[in-house]
LUMKE-951353 format. One line per field, with one value per atom (N, C-alpha, C, O): z, x, y; residue in one letter; atom name. Coordinates in steps of 0.001 Angstrom, whole numbers, plus 500000, padded with zeros to 6 digits. Layout:
N
zz = Z  ...;
xx = X  ...;
yy = Y  ...;
aa = A  ...;
at = CA  ...;
//
This chain:
155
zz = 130465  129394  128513  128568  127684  126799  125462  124727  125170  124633  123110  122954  122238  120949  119909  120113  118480  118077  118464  118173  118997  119683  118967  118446  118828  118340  119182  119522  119687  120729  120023  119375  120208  119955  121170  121789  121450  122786  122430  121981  122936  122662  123165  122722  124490  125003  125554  125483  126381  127099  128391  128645  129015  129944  129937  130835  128653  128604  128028  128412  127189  127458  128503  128638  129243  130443  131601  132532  131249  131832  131129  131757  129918  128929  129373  129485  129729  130220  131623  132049  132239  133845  133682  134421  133043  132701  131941  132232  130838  130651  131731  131716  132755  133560  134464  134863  134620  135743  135593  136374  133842  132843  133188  133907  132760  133314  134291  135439  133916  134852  134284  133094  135212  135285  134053  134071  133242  132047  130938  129899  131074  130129  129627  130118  127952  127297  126212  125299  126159  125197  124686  125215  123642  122620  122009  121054  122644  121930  121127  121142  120054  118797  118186  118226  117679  117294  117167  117497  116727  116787  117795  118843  117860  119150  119461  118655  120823  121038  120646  120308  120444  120492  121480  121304  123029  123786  124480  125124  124308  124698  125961  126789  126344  128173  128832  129895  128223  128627  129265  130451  128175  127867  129170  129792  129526  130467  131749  132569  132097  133223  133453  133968  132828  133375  133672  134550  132489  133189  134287  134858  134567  136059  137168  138033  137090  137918  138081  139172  136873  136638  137806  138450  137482  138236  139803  140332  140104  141523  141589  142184  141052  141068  141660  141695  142267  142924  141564  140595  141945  140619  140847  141680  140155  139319  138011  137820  137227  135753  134663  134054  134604  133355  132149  132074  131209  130193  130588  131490  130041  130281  129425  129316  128740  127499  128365  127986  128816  129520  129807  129106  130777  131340  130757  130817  129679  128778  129013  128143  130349  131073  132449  133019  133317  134507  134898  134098  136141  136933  138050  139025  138045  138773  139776  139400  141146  141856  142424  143562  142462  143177  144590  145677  144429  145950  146687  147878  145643  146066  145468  144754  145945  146021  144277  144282  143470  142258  141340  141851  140259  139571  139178  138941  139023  138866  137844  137207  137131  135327  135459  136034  133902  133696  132341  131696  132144  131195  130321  130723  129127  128347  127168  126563  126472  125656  124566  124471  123693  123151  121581  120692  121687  120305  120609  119656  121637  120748  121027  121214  121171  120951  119526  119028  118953  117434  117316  116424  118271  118181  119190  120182  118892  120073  120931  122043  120522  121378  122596  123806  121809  122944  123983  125182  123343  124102  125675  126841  125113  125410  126561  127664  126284  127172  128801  129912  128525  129722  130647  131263  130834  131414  132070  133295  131760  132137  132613  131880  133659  133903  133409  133940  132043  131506  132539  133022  132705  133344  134426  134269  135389  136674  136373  137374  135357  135235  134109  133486  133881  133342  132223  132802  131284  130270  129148  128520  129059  128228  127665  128273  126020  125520  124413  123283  124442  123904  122461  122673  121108  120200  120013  119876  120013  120286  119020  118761  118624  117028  116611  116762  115907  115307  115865  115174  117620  118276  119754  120779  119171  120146  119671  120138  118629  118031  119276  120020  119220  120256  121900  122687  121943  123189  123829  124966  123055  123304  122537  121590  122954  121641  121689  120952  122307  122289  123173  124303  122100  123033  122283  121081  122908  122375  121944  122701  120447  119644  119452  118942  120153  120908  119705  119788  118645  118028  117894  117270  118335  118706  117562  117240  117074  115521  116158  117181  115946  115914  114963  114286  114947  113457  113082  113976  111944  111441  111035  110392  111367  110453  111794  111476  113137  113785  114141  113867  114700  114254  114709  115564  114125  114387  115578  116083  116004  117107  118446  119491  118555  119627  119853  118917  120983  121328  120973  120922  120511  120018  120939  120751  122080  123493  123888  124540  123648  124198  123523  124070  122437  121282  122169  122900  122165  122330  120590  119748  120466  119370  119654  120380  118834  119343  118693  117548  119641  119131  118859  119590  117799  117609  118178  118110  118933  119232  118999  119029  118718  117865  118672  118500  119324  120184  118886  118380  118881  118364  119076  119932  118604  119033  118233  117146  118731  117847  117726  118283  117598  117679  116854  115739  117949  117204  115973  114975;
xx = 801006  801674  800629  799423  801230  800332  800061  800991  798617  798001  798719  798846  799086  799771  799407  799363  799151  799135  797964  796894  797926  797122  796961  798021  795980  795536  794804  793666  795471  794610  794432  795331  793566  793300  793189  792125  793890  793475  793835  794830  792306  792323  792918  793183  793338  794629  795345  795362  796265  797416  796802  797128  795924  795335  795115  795049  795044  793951  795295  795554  796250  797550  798592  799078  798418  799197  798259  798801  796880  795845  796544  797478  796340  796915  797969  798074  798951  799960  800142  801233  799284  799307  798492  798945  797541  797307  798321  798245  799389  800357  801238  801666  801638  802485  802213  803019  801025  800203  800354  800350  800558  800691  802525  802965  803258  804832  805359  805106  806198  807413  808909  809207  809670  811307  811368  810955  811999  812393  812025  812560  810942  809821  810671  811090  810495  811336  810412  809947  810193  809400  810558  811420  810091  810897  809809  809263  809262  808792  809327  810429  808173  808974  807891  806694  808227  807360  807894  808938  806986  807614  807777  807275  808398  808595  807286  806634  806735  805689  804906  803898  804808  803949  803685  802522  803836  803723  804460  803892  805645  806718  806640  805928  807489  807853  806032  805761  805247  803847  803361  803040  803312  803100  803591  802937  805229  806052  805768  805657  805623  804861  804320  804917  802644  801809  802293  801898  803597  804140  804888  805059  805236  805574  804772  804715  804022  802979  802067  801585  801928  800836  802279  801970  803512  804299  805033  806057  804342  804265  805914  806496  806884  807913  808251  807333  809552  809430  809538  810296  808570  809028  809822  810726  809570  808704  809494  810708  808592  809712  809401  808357  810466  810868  811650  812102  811780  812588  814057  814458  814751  816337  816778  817929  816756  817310  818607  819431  819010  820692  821100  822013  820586  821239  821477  822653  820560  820421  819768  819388  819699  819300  818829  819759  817844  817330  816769  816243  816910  816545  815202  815645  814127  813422  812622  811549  813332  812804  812218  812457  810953  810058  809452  809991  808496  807905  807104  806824  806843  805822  806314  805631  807758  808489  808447  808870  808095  808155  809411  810471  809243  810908  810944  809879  812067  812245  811835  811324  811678  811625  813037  813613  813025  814607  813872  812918  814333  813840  814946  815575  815204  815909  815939  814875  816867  816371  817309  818200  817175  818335  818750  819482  818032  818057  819694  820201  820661  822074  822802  823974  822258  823470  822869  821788  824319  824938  824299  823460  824602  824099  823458  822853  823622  823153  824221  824025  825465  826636  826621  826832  826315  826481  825328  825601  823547  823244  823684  823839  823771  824597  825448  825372  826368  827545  826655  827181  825240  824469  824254  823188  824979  825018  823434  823472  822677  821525  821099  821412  820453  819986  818278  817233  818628  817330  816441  815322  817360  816554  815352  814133  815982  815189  814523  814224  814362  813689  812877  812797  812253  811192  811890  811945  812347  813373  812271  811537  812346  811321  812328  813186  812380  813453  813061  813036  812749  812316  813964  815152  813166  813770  814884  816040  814319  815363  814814  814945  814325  814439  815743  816777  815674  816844  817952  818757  818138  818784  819227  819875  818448  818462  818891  818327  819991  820525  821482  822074  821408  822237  822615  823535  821421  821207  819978  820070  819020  817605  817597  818375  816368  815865  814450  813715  813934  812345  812130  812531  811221  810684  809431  809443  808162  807830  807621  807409  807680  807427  806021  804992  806408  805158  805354  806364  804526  804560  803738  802683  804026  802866  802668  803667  801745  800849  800546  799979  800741  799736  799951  800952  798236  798329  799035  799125  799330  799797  798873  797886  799079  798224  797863  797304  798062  797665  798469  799623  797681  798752  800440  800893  801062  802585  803145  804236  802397  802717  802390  802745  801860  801537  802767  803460  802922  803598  803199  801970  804045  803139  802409  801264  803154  802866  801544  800659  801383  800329  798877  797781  799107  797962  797256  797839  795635  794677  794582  794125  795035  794852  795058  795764  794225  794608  795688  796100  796174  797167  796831  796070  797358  797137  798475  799549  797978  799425  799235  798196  800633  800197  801342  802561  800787  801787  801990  801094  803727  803701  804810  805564  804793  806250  806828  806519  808083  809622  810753  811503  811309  812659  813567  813425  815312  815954  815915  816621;
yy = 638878  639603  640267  640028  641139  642209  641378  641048  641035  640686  641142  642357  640447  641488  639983  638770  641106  642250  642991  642455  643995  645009  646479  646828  647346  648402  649263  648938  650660  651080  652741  653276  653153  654818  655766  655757  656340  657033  658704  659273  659213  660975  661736  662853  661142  662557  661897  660668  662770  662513  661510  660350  662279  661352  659680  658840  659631  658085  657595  656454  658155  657754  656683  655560  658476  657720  656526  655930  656422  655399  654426  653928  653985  652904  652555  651334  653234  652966  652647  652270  652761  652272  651021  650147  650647  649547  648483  647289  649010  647975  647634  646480  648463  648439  647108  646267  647189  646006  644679  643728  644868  643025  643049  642153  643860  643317  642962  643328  642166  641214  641173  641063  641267  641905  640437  639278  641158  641012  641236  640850  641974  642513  644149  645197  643225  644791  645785  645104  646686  647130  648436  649137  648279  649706  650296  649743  651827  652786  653462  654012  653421  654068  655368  655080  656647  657617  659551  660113  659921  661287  662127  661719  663343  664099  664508  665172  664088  664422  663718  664339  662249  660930  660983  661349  660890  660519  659372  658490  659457  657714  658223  657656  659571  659819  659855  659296  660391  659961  658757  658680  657554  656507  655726  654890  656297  655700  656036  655124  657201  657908  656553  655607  656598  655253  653987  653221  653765  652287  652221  651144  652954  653039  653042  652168  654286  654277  652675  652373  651764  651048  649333  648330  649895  649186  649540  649107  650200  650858  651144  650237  652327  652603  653761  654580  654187  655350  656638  656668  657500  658363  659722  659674  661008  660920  660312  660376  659759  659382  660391  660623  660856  661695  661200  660058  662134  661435  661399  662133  660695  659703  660675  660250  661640  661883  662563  661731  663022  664053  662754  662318  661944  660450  659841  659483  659189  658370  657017  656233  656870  655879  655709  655138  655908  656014  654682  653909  654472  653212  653717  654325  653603  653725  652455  651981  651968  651163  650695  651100  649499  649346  649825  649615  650361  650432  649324  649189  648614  647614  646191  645457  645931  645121  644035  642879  644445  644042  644516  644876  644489  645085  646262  646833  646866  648022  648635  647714  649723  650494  651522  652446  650004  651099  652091  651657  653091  653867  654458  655436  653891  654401  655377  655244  656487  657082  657015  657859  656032  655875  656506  656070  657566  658849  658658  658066  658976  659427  658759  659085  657370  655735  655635  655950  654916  654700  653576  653452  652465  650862  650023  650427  649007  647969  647796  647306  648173  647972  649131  649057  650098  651177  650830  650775  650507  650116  648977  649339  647660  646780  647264  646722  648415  649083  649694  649622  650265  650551  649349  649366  648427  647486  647463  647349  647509  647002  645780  644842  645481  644070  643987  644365  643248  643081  641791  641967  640408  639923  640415  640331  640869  641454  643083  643736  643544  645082  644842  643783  645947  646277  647036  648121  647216  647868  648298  647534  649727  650925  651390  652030  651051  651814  652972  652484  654372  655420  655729  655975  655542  655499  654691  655090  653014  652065  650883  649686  651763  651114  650612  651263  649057  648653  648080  647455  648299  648724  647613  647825  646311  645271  644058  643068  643852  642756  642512  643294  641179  640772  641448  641223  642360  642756  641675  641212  641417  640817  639953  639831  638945  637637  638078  637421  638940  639091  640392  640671  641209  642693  642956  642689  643525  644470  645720  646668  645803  647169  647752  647308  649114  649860  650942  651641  651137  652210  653415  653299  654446  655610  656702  657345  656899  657470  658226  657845  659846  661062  661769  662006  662319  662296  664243  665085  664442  665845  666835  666478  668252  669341  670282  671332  670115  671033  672306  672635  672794  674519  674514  673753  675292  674551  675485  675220  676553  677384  676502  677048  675410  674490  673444  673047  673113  671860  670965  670901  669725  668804  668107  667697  667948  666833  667886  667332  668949  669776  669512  669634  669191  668832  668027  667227  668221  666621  666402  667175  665402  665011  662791  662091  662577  661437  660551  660734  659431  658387  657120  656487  656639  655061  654774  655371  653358  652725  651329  650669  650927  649789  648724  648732  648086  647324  645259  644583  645022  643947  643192  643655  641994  641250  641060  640572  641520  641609  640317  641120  639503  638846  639258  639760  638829  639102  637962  638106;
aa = X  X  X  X  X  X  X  X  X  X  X  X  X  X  X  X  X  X  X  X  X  X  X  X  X  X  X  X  X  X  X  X  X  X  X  X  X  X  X  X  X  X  X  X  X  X  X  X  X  X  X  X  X  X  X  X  X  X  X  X  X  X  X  X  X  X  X  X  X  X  X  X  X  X  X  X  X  X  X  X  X  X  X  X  X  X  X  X  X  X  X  X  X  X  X  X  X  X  X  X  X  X  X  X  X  X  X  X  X  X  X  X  X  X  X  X  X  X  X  X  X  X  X  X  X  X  X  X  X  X  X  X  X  X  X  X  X  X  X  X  X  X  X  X  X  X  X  X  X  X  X  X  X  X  X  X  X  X  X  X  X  X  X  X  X  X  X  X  X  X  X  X  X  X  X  X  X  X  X  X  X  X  X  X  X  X  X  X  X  X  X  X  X  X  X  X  X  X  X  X  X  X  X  X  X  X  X  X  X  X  X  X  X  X  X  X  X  X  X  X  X  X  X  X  X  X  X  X  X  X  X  X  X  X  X  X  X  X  X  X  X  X  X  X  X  X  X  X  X  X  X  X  X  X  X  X  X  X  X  X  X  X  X  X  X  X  X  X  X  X  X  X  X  X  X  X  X  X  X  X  X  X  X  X  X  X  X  X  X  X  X  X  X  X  X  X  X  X  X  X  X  X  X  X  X  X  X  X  X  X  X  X  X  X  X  X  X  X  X  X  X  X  X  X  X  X  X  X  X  X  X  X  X  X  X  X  X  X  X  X  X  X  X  X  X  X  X  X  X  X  X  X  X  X  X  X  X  X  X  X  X  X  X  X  X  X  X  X  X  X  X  X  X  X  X  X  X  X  X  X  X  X  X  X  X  X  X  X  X  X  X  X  X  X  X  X  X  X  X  X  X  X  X  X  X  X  X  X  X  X  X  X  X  X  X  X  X  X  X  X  X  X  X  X  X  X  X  X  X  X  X  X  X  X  X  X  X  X  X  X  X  X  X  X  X  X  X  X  X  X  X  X  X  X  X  X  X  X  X  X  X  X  X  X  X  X  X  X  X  X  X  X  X  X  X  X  X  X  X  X  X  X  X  X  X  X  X  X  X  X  X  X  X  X  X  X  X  X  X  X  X  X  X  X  X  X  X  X  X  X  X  X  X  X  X  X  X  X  X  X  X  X  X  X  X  X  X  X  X  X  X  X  X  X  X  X  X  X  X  X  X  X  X  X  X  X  X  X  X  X  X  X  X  X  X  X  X  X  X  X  X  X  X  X  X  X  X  X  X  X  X  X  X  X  X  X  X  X  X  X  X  X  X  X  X  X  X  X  X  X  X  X  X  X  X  X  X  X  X  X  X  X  X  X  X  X  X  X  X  X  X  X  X  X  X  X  X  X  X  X;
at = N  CA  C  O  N  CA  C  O  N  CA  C  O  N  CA  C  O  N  CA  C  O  N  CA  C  O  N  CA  C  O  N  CA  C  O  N  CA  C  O  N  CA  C  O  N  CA  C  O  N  CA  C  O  N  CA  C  O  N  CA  C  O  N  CA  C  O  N  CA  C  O  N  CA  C  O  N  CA  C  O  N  CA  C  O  N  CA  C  O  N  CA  C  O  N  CA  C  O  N  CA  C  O  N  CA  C  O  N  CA  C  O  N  CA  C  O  N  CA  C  O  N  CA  C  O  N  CA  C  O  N  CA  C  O  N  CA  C  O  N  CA  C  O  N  CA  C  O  N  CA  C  O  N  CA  C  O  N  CA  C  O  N  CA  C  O  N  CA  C  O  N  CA  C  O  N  CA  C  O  N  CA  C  O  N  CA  C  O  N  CA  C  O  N  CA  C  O  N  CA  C  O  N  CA  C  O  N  CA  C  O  N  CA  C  O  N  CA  C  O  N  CA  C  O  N  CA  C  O  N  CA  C  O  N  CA  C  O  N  CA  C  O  N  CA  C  O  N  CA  C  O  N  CA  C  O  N  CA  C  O  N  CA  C  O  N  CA  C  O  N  CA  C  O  N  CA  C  O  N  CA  C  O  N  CA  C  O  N  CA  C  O  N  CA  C  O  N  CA  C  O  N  CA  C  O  N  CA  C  O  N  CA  C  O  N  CA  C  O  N  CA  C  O  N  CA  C  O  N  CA  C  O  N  CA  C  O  N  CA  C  O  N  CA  C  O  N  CA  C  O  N  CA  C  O  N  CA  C  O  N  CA  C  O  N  CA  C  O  N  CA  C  O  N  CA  C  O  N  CA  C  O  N  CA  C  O  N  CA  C  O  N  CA  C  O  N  CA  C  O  N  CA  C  O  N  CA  C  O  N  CA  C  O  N  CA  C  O  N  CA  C  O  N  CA  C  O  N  CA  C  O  N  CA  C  O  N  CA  C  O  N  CA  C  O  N  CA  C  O  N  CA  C  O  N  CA  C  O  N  CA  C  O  N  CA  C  O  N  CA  C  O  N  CA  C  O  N  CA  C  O  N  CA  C  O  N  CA  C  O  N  CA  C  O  N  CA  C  O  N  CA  C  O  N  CA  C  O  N  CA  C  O  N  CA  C  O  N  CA  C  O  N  CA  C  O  N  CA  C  O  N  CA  C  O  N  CA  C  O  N  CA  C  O  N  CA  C  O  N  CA  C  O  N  CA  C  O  N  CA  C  O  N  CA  C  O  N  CA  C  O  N  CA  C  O  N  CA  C  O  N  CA  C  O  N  CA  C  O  N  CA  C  O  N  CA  C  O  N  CA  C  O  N  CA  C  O  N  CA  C  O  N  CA  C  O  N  CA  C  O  N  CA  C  O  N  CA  C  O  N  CA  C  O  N  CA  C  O  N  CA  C  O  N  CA  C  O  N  CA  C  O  N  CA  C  O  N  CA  C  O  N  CA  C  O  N  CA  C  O  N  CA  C  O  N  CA  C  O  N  CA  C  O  N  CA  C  O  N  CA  C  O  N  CA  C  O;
//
């Protein structure tokens, strides 16, 4: 499991999605994390690598039209479910994605607040980049770097 409370800085997207293929390697099906951050933190980034770092079929993109994507082992370990839960109201609606937390890998992108009585334990992955670069740029396009600040949560 991921070493927490943890503090990581990483300068681009690259070392990102590295970071993230390296967390992928520490999970086991029941392992929940909720990324939390601005558009263009890097969460669908971040996730890329955990997949990759959990040998899943990809490619993984963001859940956001679905709301929820299942991506399944290739290398006979558990699946990554990838959630995006910007336009669920609650934990209920969550909850309603009938998800099998036991056996998956559950990445939940803007799932702040959002795991009462769905979960008793996840970690909160929070991704910092910082403000002021030109606003004609994408943000996800920026090298700029991120703090991420990985902790453990209970309900």
């Amino acid at each position: 499991m991921i070493e927490v409370p943890s503090t990581t800085v990483l300068e681009t997207p690259e070392q990102t999605h590295a970071f993230g293929v390296r967390v992928g390697r520490m999970l086991r099906a029941g392992d929940l994390l909720v990324l939390t951050g601005p558009l263009g933190a890097g969460k669908t980034t971040l996730t890329r690598g955990i997949g990759e770092g959990l040998g899943v079929r990809g490619p993984v993109t963001s859940p956001t039209f679905v709301l929820a994507r299942t991506h399944p082992s290739l290398v006979d370990g558990a699946p990554l479910v990838h959630v995006d839960a910007y336009r669920l109201g609650d934990a209920m609606e969550l909850d309603d994605l009938d998800i099998d937390f036991a056996r998956s890998v559950v990445v939940v992108e803007w799932g702040r607040g959002m795991l009462e009585g769905v979960a008793d334990e996840w970690l909160e992955v929070e991704i910092e980049r910082p403000t002021g670069a030109a606003e004609s740029e994408q943000p996800e396009d920026r090298d700029e770097p991120r703090i991420i600040r990985i902790t453990r949560a209970h309900a």
